[in-house]
C-alpha positions in Angstrom: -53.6 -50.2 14.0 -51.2 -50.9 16.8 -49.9 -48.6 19.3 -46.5 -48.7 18.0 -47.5 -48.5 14.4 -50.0 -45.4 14.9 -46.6 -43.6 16.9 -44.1 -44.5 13.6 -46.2 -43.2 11.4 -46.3 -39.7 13.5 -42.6 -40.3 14.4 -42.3 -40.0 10.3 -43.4 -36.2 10.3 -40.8 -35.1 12.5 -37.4 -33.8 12.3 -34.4 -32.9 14.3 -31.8 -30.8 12.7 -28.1 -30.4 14.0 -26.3 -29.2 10.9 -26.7 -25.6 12.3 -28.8 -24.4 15.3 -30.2 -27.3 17.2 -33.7 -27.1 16.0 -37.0 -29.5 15.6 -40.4 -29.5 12.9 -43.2 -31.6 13.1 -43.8 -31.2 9.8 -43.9 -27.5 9.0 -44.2 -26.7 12.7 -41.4 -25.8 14.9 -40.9 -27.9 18.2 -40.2 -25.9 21.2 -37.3 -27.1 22.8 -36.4 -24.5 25.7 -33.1 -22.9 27.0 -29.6 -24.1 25.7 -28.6 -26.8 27.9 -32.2 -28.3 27.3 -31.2 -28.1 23.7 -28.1 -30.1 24.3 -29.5 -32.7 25.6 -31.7 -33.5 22.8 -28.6 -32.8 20.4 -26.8 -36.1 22.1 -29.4 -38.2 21.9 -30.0 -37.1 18.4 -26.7 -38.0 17.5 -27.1 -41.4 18.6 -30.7 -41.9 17.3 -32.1 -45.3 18.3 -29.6 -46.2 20.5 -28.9 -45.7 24.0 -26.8 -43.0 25.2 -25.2 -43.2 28.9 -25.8 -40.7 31.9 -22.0 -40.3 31.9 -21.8 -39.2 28.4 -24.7 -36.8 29.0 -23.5 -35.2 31.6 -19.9 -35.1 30.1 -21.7 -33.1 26.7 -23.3 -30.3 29.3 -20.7 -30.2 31.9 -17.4 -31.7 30.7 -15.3 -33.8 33.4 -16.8 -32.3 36.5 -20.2 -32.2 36.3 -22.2 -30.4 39.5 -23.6 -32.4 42.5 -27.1 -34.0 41.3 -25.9 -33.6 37.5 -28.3 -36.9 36.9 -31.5 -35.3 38.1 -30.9 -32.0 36.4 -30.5 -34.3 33.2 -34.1 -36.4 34.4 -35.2 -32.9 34.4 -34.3 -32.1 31.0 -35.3 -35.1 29.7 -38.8 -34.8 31.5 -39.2 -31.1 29.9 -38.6 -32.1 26.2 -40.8 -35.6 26.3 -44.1 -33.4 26.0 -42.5 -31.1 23.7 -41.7 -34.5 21.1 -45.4 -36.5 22.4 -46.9 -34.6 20.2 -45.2 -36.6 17.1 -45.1 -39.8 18.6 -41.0 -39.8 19.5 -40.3 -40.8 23.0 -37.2 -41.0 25.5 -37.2 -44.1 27.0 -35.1 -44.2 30.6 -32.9 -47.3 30.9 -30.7 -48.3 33.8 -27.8 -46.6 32.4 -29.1 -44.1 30.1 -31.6 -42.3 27.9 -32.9 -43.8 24.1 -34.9 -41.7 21.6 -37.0 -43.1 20.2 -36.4 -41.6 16.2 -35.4 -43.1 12.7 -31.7 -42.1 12.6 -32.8 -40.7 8.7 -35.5 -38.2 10.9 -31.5 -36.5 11.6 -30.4 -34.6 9.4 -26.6 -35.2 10.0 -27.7 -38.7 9.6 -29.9 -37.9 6.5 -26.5 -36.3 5.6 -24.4 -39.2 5.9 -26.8 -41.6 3.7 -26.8 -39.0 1.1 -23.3 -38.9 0.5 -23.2 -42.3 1.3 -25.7 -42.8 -2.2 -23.9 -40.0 -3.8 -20.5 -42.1 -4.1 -22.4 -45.2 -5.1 -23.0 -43.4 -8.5 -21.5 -44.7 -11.5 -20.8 -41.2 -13.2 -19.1 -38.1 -11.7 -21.6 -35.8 -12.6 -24.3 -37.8 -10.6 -22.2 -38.4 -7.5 -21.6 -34.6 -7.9 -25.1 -33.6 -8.1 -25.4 -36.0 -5.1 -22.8 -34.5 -2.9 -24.6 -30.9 -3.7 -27.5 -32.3 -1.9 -26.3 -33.8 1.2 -24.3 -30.5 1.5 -27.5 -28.5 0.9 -29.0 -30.0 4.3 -26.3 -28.1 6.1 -28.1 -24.3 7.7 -25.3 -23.1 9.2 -22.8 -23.4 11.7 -23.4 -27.4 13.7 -24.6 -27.6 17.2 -25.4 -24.1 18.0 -28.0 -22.4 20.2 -27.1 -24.8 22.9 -24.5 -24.7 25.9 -22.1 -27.8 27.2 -18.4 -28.7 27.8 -16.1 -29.7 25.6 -17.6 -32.5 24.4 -19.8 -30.5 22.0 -17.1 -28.1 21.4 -15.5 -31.9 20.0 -18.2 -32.9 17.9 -19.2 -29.7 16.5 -15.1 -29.5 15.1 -15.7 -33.1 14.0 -19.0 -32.5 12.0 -17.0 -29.1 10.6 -14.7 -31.3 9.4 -16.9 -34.1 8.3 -19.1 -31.5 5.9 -15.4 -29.6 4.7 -13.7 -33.3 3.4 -17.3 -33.9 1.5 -16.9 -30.2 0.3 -14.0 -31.7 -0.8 -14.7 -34.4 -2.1 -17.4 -32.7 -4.1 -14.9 -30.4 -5.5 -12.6 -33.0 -6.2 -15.8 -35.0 -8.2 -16.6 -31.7 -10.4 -12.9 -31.2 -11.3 -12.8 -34.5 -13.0 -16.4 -33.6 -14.1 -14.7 -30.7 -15.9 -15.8 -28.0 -14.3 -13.1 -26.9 -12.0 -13.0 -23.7 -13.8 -16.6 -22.7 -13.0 -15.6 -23.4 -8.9 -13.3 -20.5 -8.9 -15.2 -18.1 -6.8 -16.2 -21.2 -4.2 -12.8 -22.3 -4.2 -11.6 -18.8 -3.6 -14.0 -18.3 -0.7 -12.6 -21.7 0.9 -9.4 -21.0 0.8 -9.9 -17.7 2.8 -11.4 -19.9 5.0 -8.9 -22.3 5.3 -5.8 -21.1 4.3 -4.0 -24.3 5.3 -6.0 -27.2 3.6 -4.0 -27.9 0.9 -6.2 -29.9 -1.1 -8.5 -27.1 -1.3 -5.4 -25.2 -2.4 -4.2 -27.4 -4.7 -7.7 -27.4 -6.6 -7.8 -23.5 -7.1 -4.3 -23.6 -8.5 -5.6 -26.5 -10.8 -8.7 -24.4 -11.7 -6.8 -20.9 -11.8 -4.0 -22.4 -14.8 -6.7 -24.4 -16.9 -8.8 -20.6 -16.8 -5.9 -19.4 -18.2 -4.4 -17.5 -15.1 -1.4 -19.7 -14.9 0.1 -16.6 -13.0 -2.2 -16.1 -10.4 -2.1 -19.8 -9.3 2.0 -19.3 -9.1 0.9 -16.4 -7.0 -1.5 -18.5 -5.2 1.5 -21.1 -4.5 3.7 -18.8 -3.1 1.5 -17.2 -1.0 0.4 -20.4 0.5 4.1 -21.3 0.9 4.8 -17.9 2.9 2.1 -18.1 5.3 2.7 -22.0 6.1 6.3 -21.0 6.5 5.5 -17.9 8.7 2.5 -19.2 11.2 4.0 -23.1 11.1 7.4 -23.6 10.3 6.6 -25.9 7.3 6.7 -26.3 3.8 4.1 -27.2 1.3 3.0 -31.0 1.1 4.6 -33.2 -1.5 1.7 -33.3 -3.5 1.4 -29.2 -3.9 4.9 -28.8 -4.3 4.2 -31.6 -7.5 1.6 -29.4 -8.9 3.5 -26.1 -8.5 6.2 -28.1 -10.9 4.0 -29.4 -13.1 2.2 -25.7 -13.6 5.9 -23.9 -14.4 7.1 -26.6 -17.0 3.2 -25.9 -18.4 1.4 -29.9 -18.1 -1.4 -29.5 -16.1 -3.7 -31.9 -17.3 -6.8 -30.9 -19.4 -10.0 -31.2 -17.7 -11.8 -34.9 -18.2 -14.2 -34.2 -21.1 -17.8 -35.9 -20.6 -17.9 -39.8 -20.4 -19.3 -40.7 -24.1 -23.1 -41.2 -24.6 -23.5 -38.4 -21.7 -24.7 -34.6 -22.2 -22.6 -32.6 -20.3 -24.8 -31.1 -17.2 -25.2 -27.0 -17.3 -22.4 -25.6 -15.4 -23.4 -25.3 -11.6 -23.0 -21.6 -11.2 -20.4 -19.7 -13.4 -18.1 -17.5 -12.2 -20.3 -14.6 -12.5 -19.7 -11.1 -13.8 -22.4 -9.0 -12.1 -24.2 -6.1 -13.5 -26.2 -4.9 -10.7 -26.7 -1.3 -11.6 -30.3 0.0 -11.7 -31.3 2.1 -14.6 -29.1 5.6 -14.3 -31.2 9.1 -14.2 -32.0 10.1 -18.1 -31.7 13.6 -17.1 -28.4 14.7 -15.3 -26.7 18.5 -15.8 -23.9 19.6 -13.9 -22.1 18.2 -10.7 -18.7 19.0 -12.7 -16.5 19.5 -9.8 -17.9 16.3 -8.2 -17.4 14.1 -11.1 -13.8 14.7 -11.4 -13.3 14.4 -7.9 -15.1 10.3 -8.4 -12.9 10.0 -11.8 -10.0 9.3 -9.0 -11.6 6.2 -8.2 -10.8 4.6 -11.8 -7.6 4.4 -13.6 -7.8 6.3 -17.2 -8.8 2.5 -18.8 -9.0 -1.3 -17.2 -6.0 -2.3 -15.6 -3.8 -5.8 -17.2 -4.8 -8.8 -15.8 -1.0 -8.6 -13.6 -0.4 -4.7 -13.3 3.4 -3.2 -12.0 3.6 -2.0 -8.8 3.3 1.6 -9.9 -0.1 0.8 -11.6 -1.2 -0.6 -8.5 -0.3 2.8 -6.6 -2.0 4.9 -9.6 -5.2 3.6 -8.5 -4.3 2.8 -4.7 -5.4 6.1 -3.4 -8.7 7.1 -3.2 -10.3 3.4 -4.2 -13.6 4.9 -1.8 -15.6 7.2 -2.1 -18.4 8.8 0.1 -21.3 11.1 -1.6 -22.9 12.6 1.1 -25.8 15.1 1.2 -29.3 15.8 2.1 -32.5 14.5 0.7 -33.0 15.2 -2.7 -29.7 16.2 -3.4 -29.1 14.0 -6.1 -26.4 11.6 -4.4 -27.4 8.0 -5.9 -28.7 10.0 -9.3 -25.1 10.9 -9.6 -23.0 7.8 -8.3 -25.1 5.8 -10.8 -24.9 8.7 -13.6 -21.0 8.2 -13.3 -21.2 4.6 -12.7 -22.9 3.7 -15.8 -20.2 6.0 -17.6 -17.2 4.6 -16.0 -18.8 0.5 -16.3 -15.5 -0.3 -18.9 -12.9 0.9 -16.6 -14.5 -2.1 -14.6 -14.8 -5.6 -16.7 -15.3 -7.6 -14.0 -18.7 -6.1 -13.1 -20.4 -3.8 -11.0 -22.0 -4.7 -7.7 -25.1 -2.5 -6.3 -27.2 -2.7 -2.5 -29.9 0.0 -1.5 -28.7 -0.7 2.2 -32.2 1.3 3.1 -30.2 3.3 5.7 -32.7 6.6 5.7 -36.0 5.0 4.4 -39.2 3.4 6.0 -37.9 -0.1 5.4 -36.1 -1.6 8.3 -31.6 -0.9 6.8 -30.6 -4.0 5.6 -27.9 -6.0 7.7 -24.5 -6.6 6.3 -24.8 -10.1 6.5 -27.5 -10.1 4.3 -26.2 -7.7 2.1 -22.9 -9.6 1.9 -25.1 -12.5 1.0 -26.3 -11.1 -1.8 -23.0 -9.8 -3.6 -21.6 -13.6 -2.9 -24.3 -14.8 -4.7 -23.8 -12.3 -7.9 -20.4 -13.5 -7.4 -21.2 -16.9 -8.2 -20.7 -18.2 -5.1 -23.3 -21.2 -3.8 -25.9 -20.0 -2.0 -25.2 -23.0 0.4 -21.6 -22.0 0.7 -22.5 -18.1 1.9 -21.1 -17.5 5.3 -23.4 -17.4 8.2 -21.3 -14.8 10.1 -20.4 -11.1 8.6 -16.8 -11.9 9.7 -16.8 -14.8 7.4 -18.3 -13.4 5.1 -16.9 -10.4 4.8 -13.7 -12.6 4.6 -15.1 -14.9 1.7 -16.2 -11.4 -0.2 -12.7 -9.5 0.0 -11.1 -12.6 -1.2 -13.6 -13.1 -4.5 -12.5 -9.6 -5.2 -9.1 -9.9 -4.4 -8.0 -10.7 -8.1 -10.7 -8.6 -9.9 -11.7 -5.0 -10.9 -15.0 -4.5 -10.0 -16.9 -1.7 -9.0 -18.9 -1.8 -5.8 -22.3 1.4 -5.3 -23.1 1.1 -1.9 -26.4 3.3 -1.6 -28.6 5.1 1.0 -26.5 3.5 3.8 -27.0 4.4 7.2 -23.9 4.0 9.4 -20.2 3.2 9.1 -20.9 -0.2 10.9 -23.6 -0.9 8.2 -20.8 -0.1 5.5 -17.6 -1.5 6.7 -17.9 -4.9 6.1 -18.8 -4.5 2.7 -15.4 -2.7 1.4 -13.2 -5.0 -1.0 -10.2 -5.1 -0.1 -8.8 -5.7 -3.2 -7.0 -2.6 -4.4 -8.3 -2.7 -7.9 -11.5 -2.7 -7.0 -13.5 1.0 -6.5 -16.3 2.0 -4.2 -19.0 4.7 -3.7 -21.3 5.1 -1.3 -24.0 7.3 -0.7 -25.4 8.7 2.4 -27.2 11.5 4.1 -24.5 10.8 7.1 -21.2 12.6 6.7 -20.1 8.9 7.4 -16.7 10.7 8.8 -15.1 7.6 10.1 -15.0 6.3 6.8 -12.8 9.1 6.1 -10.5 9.3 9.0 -9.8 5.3 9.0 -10.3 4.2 5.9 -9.3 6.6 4.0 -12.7 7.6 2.0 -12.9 11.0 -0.6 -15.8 12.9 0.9 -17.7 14.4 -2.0 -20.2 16.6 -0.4 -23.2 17.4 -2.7 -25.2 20.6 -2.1 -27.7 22.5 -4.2 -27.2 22.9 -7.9 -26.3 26.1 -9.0 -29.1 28.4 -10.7 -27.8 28.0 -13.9 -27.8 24.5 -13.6 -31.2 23.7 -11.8 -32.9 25.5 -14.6 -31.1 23.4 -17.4 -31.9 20.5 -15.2 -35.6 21.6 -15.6 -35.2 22.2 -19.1 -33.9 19.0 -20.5 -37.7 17.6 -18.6 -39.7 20.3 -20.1 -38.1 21.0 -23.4 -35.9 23.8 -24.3 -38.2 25.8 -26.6 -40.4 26.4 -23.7 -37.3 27.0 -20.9 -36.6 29.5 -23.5 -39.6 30.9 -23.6 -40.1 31.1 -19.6 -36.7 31.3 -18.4 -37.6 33.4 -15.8 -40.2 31.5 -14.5 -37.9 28.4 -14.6 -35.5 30.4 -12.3 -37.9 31.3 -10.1 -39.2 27.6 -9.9 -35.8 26.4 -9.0 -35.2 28.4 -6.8 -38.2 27.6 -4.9 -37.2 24.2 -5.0 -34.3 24.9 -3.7 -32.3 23.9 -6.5 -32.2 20.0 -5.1 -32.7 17.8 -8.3 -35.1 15.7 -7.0 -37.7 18.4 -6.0 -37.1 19.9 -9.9 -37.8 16.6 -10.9 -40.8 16.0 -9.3 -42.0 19.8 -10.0 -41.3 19.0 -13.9 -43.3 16.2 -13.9 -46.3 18.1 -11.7 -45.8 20.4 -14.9 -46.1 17.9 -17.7 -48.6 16.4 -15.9 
């Protein structure tokens, strides 16, 4: 075997990924690459794989226009760091005259990988397979392009231009499943684009599509006009002829029908439906009294669901006190009763309920908003490849999914109002209650939270507690031993739980 055959065949098992932070695996090993200009450097040659990429360009993607005195040896020195990192898999950087060349199949890339994908994807002779297609070239994407690294403008130029690149194939995908069919399935994605990018009327255009044939002619009118204002308001223009057709052709009532299946096809499973979630664990099977802190969570939820377009006034029935903090100490019963009311109020709230142990006050590390966000996009419906990478998007993609829905959202155990914060809806007919051993008083001042303090049960209650576990006949019998019991518990729930079952044995 050759020399240069023996180095393909290694140059095979590795791969450099741009389409999120700069990274590099020889095969399920990550390549060091060092610090973030290092990084960069490896980035722009990537780009270019195979081909030779000048000095000036180089030093134009770290430094911009003015790159410091001895730019070219601080670039020999990057180079000369990362060719023992990439020896290892048989990839060199070869030095020319005017430039560098790595020395890498451009499908060892994954924004190149990306671009062949798509490239097959719209060589397919049905919509559902160039969909299916365009789903995995836009799978290869991690994140954000071209991070973890540190330049001039130049990479500030191309990481817009690869943002853009993966948005028009989002597009285009979209675009693909709507004649496919399934527009109306793509309403929690396309919701969660939109909020990304209020001003892309395509994507606009779509959601109103999707929104009329769901049967919510009304909300895409809404979705119109409120596309209209902010263009008018932040840029001084109007809609685009083509959205301004639509909005015409959705009040006389001719939106096209979605394209049924091409004959002698099955029609593929839906993608992900728009979800309704039922997160909530199991409530307790015992739960006595708590009266006065029921009725003060019965605020939270209008007397029965609200229409699908509610007045003004039945908005402000329910505006006020849409959160709700239980706070307490261990044992008090706090999630025992925000799931006891939960599971009795789930009708007041058809779109679904939504539930996190945020782990804020156990011996698990609290879970991260971002990751908790991530999970109530994905019971959403949303794409687990079109989750945010950043709790501000996120959070932004998760108010909006709620915006139009009447869901209820059990935030328990949570540790700080940071932790919490970013996972209020902001949708006013949407309800929340959290849990906590933390007053959580910010919540309260800023955002306007009902504090329902829990502390012990009353006697009279702890001992009912204790008898629905051990049986009335025998609480009857022993009632002042029961007392007694409870009170030694101090009347939390959770320590007359655990001293019923010590009892039962």
């Amino acid at each position: 075997m050759s020399d240069r055959t023996e180095r393909a065949g290694l140059a095979d098992v590795l791969k450099i990924g741009i389409l999120g932070e700069v990274r590099a695996w020889r095969g399920r090993q990550e390549v060091p690459l060092g610090p973030p200009r290092q990084r960069a450097v490896l980035a722009l040659l990537a780009l270019d794989a195979g081909r030779l990429v000048s000095v000036d360009r180089l030093n134009e993607g770290l430094w911009g226009e003015r790159p410091p005195a001895g730019a070219r040896n601080l670039v020999q020195g990057y180079v000369s760091r990362l060719r023992p990192a990439l020896a290892g898999a048989g990839v060199p950087i070869s030095y020319h005259p005017r430039g560098y060349q790595l020395g890498l199949d451009p499908g060892q890339v994954d924004v190149h990988e990306f671009r062949a994908a798509v490239t097959r994807a719209r060589a397919a002779e049905s919509a559902e397979t160039q969909a299916a297609g365009l789903r995995r070239a836009l799978a290869l994407w991690r994140g954000e392009p071209l991070t973890g690294v540190s330049g001039g403008e130049l990479l500030d130029r191309l990481r817009d231009a690869l943002g853009e690149e993966r948005l028009g194939v989002t597009e285009e995908c979209l675009n693909v499943e709507t004649r496919a069919g399934r527009d109306t399935v793509l309403i929690p994605e396309l919701i969660a684009l939109v909020a990304e990018h209020p001003f892309r009327e395509g994507l606009v255009g779509l959601l109103m599509q999707a929104l009329c044939r769901a049967g919510r002619r009304v909300d895409a009118l809404d979705r119109y006009e409120r596309t209209r204002r902010r263009l008018i308001e932040e840029l001084g223009l109007d809609p685009g002829p083509e959205l301004r057709q639509l909005h015409q052709r959705i009040l006389r009532g001719n939106v096209p029908p979605p394209r049924p299946p091409a004959p002698g096809r099955s029609e593929p499973p839906p993608q992900r439906p728009a979800q309704r979630p039922a997160q909530l664990p199991p409530g307790p099977t015992q739960f006595t009294g708590r009266t006065a802190e029921l009725r003060r969570l019965d605020t939270l939820a209008p007397p029965e669901p609200l229409p699908p377009h509610p007045s003004a006034a039945a908005v402000e029935a329910v505006e006020a006190g849409a959160v709700a903090v239980v706070t307490g100490a261990g044992g008090a019963g706090k999630t025992a009763l925000a799931l006891h009311w939960a599971h009795h109020h789930r009708a007041r709230f058809p779109d679904g309920q939504l539930y996190v142990d945020l782990r804020g006050h156990s011996a698990e590390r609290p879970l991260r908003p971002i990751e908790a966000l991530g999970q109530f996009l994905r019971g959403l419906g949303l794409p687990a490849e079109r989750v945010p990478g950043t709790v501000e998007e996120a959070s932004a993609a998760y108010r909006s999914l709620l915006a139009d829905r009447r869901v209820l959202v059990v935030l328990d155990n949570a540790g700080s109002e940071e932790q919490v914060r970013p996972l209020l809806p902001g949708g006013l007919r949407c309800a929340t209650v959290i849990t906590s051993r933390d007053r959580l008083a910010g919540l309260v001042a800023r955002d306007g939270a009902a504090p329902v303090p829990l502390g012990m049960l009353a006697g009279g209650e702890a001992v009912t507690l204790l008898g629905g576990m051990l049986g009335g006949e025998r609480l009857a019998a022993e009632r002042d031993a029961a007392l007694e019991l409870a009170r030694a518990c101090g009347c939390l729930p959770l320590a007359l739980r655990i001293a019923a079952a010590a009892i039962l044995g």
